[in-house]
N, C-alpha and C positions, 0 to 999 in steps of 0.2 A: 652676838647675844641671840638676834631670830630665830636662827638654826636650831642651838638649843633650845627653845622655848617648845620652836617646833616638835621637836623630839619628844618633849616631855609631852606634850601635850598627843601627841600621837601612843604616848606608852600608855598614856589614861585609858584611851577610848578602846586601846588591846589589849590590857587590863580587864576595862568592864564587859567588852563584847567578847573575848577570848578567855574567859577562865577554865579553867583546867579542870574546874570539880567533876568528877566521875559521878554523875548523875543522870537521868535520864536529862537529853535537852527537850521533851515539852511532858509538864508535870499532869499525873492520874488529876484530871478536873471535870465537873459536871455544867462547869459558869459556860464553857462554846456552844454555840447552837451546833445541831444533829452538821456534818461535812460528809463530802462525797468527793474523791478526786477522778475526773472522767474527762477524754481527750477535750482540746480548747477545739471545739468545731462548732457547729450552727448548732446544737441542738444545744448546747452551754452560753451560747451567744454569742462568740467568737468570730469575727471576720478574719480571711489570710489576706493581707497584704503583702507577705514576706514575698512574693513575686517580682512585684513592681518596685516596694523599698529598694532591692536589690539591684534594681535597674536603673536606678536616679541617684542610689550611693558611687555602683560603679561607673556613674556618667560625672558625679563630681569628683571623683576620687581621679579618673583618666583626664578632667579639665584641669584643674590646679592641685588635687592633692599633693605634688612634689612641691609645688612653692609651700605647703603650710609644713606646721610640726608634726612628727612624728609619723612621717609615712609608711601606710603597709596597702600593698597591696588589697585589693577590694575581697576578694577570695580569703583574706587571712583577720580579716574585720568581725565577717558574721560566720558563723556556725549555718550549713546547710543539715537540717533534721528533715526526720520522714515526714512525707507529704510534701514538701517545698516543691511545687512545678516550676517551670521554666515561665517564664508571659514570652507571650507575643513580641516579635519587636512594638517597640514605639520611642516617639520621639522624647527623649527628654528637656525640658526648658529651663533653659540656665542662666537664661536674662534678669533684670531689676526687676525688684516684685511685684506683683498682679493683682493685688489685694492688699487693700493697708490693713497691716497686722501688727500687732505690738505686741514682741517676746517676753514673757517676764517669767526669770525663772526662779525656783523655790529651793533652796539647798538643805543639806538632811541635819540630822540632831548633831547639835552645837557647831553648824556652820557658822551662825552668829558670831562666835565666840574664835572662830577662829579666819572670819573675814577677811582680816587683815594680814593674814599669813599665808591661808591657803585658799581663795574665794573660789566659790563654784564655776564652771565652767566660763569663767573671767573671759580667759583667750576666746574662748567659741564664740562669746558674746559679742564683741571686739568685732570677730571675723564676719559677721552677723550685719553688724554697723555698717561696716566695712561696704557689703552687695546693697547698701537702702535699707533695710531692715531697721524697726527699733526692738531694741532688745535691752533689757537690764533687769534687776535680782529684785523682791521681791522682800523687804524685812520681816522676819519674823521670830518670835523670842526663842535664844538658841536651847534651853532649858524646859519647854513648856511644851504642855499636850499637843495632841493634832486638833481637839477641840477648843483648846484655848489659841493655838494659832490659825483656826478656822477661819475666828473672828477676825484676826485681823488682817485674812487674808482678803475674808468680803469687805470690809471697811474703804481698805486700798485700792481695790476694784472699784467699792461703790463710787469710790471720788476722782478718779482718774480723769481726768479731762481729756477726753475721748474724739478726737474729728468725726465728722460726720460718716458715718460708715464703716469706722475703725474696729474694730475686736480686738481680743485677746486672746492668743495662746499662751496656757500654761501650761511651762515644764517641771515636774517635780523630781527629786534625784533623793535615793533613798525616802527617809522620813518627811520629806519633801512633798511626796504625793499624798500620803492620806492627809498632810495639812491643808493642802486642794483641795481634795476629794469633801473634807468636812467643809472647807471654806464656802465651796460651790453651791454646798448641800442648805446654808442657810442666806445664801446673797437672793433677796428679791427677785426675779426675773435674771435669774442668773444670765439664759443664755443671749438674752439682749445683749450684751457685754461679753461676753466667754464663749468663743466658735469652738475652741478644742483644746484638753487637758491632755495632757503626753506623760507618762512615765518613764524616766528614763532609770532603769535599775529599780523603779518603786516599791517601797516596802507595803504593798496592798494589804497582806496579809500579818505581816510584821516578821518578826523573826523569833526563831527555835532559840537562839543565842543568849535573848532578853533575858528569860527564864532562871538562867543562871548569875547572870551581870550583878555584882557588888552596884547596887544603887548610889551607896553613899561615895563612891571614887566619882562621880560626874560633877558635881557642884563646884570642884575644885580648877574645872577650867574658864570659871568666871572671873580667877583671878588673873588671867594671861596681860599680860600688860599692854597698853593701849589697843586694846578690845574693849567691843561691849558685847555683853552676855549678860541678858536678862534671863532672870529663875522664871518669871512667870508665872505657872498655879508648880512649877517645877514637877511635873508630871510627864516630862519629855519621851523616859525609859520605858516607864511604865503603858504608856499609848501605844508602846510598840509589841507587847505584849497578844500572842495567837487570838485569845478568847476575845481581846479587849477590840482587837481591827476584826477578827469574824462577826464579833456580836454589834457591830456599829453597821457592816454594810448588810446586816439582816434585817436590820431594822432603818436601813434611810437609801431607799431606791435614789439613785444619780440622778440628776434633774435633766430631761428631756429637752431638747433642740441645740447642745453642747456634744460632741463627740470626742471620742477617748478611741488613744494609739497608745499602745503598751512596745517598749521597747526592752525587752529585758537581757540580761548580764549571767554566764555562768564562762568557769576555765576551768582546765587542770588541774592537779596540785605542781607542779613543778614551774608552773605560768603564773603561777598567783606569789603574790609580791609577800615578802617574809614576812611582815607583819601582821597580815591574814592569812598565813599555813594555818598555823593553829585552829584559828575559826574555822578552817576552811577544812580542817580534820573532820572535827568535832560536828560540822554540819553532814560531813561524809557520811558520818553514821546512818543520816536519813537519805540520802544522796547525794552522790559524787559531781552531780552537777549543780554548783552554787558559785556564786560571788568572794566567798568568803567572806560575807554579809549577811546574805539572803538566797534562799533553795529557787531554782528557776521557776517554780509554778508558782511560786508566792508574790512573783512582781507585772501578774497581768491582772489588769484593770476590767471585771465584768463588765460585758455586752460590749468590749473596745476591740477595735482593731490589730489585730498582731502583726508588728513591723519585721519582729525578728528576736534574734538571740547574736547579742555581741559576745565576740572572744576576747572578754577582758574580767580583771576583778572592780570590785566594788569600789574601791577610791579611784580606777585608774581612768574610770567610766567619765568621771566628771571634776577630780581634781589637777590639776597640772602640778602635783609636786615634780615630777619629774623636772620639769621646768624653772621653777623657781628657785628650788634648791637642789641644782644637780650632781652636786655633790655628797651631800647629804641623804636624799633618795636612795643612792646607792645602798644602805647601809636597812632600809625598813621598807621603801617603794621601789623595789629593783625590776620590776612589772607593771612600772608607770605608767611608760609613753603609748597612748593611745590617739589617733586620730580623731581629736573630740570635735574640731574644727568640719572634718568633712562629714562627719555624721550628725550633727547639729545644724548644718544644712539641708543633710538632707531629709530628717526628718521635715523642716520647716517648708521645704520643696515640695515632700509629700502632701503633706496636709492642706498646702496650698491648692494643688493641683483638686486633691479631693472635694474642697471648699466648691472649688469652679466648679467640677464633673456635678456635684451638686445641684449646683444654683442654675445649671444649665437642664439637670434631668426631675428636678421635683417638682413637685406640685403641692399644692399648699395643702398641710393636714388638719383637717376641721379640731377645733375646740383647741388648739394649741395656745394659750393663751398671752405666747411672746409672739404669735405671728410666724415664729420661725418654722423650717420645712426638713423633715427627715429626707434620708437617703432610701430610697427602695434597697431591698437587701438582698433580693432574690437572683441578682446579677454579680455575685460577689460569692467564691470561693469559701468555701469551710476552712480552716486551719487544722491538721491534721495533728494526733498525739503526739509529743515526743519521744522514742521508742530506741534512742540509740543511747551510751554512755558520752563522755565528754573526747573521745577521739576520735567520734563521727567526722569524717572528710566533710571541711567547710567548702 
């Protein structure tokens, strides 16, 4: 009975996110503040990381990637685009971790709803545990805005019983991250609590797709059986909406002593899993390089660090159906299996590493009001345009 539940419940969501109306996908509207698309480098506020990500993916990926799932080669992982330099050797650290960190991650619109079937990055979290790590998800209503689940993303943070010197990383996956991004936006002293927001595939900007999507097909997967899927203010679709994510971070600067890694998702069309062709058309129209989800510039996180661009689609970034129902997969997720495992480390590698180069190179910034200390930025690479289509040599 799962399988199918599964199924159905995956025809909903390519249904609403994949309609076929021949329409423009983003409609003549005056509600978006004034936009400008212009390369992710210093002068936009962009850090390149994509250097050294590359060099702690391919040192987990050569350490144990062949014991985890879905192994590919480190070269066939991330898309190498214009400007990507080489780093320097350096050592990478692959020992127990060096900071207590608590992983908690945020899955996208109506993960709630279907927790029980397909959970977010379940496995990666697991593997997580696994090296010392704490890591686990994050509830929040699978139905409802990113500002109704803002709240209850600060609430859960606010109450966290916290060891002495412990943080939090948060990872958001799709609709996942602007529910962060608002959460962070109204938690007290956020970064007392919150050293680093990650997007993994984030819908920053939201999606061209929303536009079109039958609203009224989503409510309908509250009824999946032993789930829970709360409605919320049931405003879920509508949050994801271009005008509705530009005209929010126009108006609420990210809160200061917390840093932001953008890790974003685009493929092929012949890579991308049957279920999002469609979408994956239809976003073509604006460019060919997307998730079949989300268009690639739409999922980096202003003034955050740019890790990279995965060769993968949008479900395969963070869900394991591949895994769970591998037979089934075959049939809607036939461009699953992705190494969620080694790249969920090493995002968490990353960040760690950067926490240390931090606490070891700043100096405390006057009037900061959490005490906490920025990064000088002046030693840290531009991230250069993206200038190739989607069969640039990774």
């Amino acid at each position: 009975m799962a399988p199918a539940l599964v199924l159905a419940f995956v025809a909903i969501l390519c249904a609403g996110l994949g309609a076929c109306a021949q329409k423009p996908l983003l409609p003549f509207t005056l509600g978006t503040p004034p936009l400008i698309l212009m390369p992710a480098n210093a002068e936009s506020g962009i850090e390149d990381g994509r250097g050294r990500f590359r060099q702690i993916l391919s040192a987990v990926s050569a350490d144990h990637g062949r014991d985890l799932g879905d192994y590919r080669d480190f070269d066939d992982i991330l898309w190498r685009m214009a400007g990507e330099d080489d780093e320097p050797d350096r050592p990478v650290y692959l020992g127990p971790p060096r900071l207590p960190l608590r992983i908690l991650v945020v899955g996208g619109l109506a993960s709630e709803c279907s927790a029980n079937y397909v959970p977010t990055l379940s496995v990666a979290m697991k593997h997580l545990t696994n090296l010392g790590y704490e890591a686990s998800e994050l509830t929040v209503a699978g139905l409802a805005s990113s500002t109704y689940n803002g709240y209850l993303i600060a609430e859960q943070i606010r109450d966290l019983d916290l060891k002495p010197g412990e943080r939090v990383v948060l990872v958001g996956h799709s609709k996942g991250l602007p529910d962060i991004l608002e959460g962070v936006a109204v938690l007290p002293d956020a970064a007392r609590r919150v050293a680093a927001v990650v997007g993994l595939a984030g819908a920053v900007n939201g999606s061209p797709l929303v536009e079109t999507a039958p609203t009224e097909l989503f409510p309908i997967v509250r009824y999946l059986p032993n789930s829970t899927c709360r409605l919320g203010d049931g405003q879920g679709l509508d949050s994801l909406r271009r005008d509705r994510r530009m005209g929010w971070l126009a108006s609420h600067p990210l809160p200061a002593g917390i840093r932001y890694y953008s890790l974003a998702a685009f493929v092929d069309r012949d890579q991308t899993s049957l279920a999002l062709r469609d979408s994956w058309e239809r976003l073509s129209r604006i460019d060919p390089r997307n998730d079949g989800q989300l268009l690639f510039y739409d999922q980096i996180i202003p003034g955050s660090t740019l890790l990279g661009f995965v060769a993968a689609d949008h479900w395969a970034v963070a869900m394991p159906l591949n895994r769970i129902y591998p037979n089934l997969s075959v049939a809607f997720a036939n461009h699953g299996a992705f190494p969620r495992e080694v790249v969920l480390e090493a995002i968490v590698r990353y960040i760690e590493e950067d926490l240390l180069a931090g606490e070891a190179q700043q100096t405390p910034v006057t009037g900061n009001p959490t005490g906490t200390t920025l990064r000088p930025r002046a030693n840290r690479r531009s991230a250069m345009p993206a200038s190739s289509g989607p069969a640039q040599a990774r």
